[in-house]
N, C-alpha and C positions, 0 to 999 in steps of 0.2 A: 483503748479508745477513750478520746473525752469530749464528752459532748457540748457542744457549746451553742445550740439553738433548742428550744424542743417543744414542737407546735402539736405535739398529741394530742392534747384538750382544746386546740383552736377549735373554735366555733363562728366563723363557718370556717373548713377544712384550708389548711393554710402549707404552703409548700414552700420549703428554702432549700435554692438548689444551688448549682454552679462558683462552688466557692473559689476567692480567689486571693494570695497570699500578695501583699504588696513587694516591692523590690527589698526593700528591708525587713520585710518578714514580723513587720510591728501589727499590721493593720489585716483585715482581711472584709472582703466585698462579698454581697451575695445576691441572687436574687430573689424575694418575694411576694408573694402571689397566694390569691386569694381567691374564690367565687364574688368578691361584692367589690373588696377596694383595689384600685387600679394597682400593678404590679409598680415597686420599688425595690432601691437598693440600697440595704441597710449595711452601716459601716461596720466593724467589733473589731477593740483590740484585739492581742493572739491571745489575754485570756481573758476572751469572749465580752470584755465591757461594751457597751455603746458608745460610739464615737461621733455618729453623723448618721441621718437617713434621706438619702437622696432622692428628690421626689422626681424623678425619671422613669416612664414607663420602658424601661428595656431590660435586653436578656444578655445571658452569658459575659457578662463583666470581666473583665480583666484590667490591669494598669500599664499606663503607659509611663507614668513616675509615680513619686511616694505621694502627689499632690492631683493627679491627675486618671480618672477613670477611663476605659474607652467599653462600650455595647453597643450592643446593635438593638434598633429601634423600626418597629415596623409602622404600615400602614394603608390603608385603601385608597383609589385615589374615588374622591368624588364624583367623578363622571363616570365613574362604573368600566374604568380599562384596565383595571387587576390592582395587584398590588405590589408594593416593594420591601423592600428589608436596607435601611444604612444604617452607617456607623456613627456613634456620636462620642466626643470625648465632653467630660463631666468633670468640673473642677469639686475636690475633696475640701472641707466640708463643705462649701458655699451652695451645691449644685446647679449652680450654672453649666446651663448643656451648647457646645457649640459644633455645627458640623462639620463632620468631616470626610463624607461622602454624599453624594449626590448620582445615585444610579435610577435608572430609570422603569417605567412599569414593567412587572414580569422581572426584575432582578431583585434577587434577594442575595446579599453579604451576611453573612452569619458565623459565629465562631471565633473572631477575631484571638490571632494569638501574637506578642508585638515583641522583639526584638531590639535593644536601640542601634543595633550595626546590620541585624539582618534583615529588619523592615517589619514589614504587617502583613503577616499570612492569616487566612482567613476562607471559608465557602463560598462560591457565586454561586447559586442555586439560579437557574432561569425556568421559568413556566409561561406557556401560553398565557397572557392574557384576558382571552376570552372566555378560555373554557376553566384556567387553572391547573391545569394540568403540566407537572413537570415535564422538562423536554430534556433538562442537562443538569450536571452537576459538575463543577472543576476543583480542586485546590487550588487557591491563585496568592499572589504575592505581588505588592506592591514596596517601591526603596526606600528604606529610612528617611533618605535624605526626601522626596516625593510628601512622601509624610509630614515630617516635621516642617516644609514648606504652606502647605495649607495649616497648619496649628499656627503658625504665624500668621497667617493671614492671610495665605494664596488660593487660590478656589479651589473648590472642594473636588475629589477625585472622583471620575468615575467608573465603571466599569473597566474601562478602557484604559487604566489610571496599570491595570494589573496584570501579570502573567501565570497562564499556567505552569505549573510546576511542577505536575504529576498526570502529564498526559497518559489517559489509558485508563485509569484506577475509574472505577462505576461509585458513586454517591460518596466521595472521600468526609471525613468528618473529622471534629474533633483536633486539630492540630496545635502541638506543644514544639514549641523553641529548644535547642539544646542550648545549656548555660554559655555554651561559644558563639552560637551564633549560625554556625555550621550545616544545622541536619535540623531537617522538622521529620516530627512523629506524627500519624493520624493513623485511621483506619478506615478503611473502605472495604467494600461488598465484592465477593468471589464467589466463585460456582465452588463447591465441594463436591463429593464423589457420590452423595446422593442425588437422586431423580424426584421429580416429582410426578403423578400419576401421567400428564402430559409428556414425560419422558425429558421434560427439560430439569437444569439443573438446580438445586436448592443454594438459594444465597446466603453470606454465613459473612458477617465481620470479619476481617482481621487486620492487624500492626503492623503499619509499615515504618520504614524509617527512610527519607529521600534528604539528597545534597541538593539544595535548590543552585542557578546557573550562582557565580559573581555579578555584583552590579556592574560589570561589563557588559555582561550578557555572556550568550551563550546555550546550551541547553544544559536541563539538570542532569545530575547525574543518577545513578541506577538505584531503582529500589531495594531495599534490604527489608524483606520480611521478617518479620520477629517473631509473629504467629503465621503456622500454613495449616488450613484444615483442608487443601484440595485431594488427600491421601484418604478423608473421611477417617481419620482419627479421631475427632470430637466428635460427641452429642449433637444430634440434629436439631437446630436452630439454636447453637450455641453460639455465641458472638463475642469478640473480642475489641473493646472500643476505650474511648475515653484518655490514650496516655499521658505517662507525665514525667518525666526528665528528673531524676535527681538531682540536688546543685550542685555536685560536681560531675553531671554528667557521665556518671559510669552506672548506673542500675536503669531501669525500665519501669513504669509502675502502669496497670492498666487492669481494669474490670472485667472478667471472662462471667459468662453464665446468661440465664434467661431472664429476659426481663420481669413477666409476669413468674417466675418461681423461684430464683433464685441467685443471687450473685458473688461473686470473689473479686477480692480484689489481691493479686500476683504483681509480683514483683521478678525480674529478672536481670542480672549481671552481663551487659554487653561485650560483642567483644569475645563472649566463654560457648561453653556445647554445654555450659548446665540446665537444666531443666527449671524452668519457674518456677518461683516456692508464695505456696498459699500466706499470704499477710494476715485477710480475714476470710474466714472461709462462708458454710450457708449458710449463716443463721439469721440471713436479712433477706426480703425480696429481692430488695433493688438497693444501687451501688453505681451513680456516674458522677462526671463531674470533678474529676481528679483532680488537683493542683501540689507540689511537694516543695 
């Protein structure tokens, strides 16, 4: 492991999270946040110099080229009808942020992960407005081509701009691109084989992998599970999130363990019946944010 931030002695306590490697693998995004100054996005070569620090309040970075950022950017609205979460893309170094969604109160986009042939997948989260209160969660997906029309200059998408792409799946999160284009990875909430005192069941992350429809259309095709704890094989409130595609798309990489005790981060060989092999094992709390 090499470390290439390290805010231990930050004062006041300072968090870098959600790393994100450019398409060429020179640069890398992240996000940081602080209790006092507003969150940004600081650039580092791959070894770890400064490059740029984007003065963008947003989260979960990812690139849509070697020159261009995309996050998600939240906000209140002022008359007190909830709030929302869009996307914005962030030109590298300059920061200039320009929009590229436009969804409306009670919709939150979150996650963005960006393809340039398979589009921009990413979480709608929707909550009541009034109260706050989540009501849904989808994996959605809007087309490259949809995309790359508003960065030129076409009005910004909304909600309605995207499709579900994993109907079914409860709070889906986290979504990684395979290097083709083909298959996204995320993870979503599943009952496991324990109860809890109400006799309902205990919710537990896990890995999926889905063929989103062609820009034709169509429906997706069938999830592939990569982790199943419905057997009650794992640890109670073990969760399995965060995946990340190797680049040439034949391994699996993803975070299993508890958040407040401990984490791994496993790797596994698609494709195989092998069993996933510990990369780092417990000797950290926490562990997300994967990118490879």
């Amino acid at each position: 492991m090499r470390r290439l931030t390290d805010q231990s002695s930050g004062v006041p306590f300072v968090s870098d999270r959600d790393a994100s490697w450019s398409p060429d693998h020179t640069h890398i995004v992240f996000m940081s946040s602080d209790a006092v100054a507003p969150t940004h996005l600081p650039v580092l070569s791959a070894a770890g110099a400064p490059v740029a620090d984007l003065p963008v309040q947003g989260m979960t970075p990812v690139w849509l080229d070697t020159a261009t950022v995309l996050c998600v950017v939240g906000r209140a609205e002022p008359d007190g009808t909830g709030r929302l979460q869009d996307l914005v893309a962030v030109d590298v170094p300059g920061g200039t942020a320009r929009p590229l969604t436009a969804v409306a109160p009670g919709e939150l986009l979150g996650e963005p992960a960006w393809h340039p042939t398979g589009g921009l997948a990413a979480t709608l989260t929707r909550e009541d407005p009034a109260t706050g209160e989540w009501v849904s969660s989808q994996l959605v997906l809007a087309p490259a081509a949809t995309v790359s029309a508003t960065l030129t200059g076409g009005a910004p998408l909304t909600a309605a701009s995207f499709a579900d792409v994993a109907p079914g799946c409860t709070w889906p999160a986290g979504p990684d691109w395979s290097p083709d284009g083909a298959r996204i990875a995320f993870s979503a909430s599943r009952p496991c084989a324990t109860t809890q005192p109400d006799g309902t069941p205990v919710l537990q992350m896990d890995v999926a992998i889905v063929t989103p429809p062609a820009p034709a259309g169509g429906p997706p095709g069938p999830l592939e599970w990569v982790t199943d704890d419905t057997a009650g094989s794992y640890h109670d409130g073990l969760n399995d999130g965060s995946p990340a595609f190797s680049p040439d798309g034949a391994w699996l990489a993803w975070a299993r363990g508890h958040e407040d005790d401990w984490t791994r981060i496993v790797v596994k060989q698609l494709g195989t019946t092998a069993a996933p092999t510990v990369l780092m094992g417990d000797e950290h709390w926490f562990r997300w944010g994967l990118d490879w």
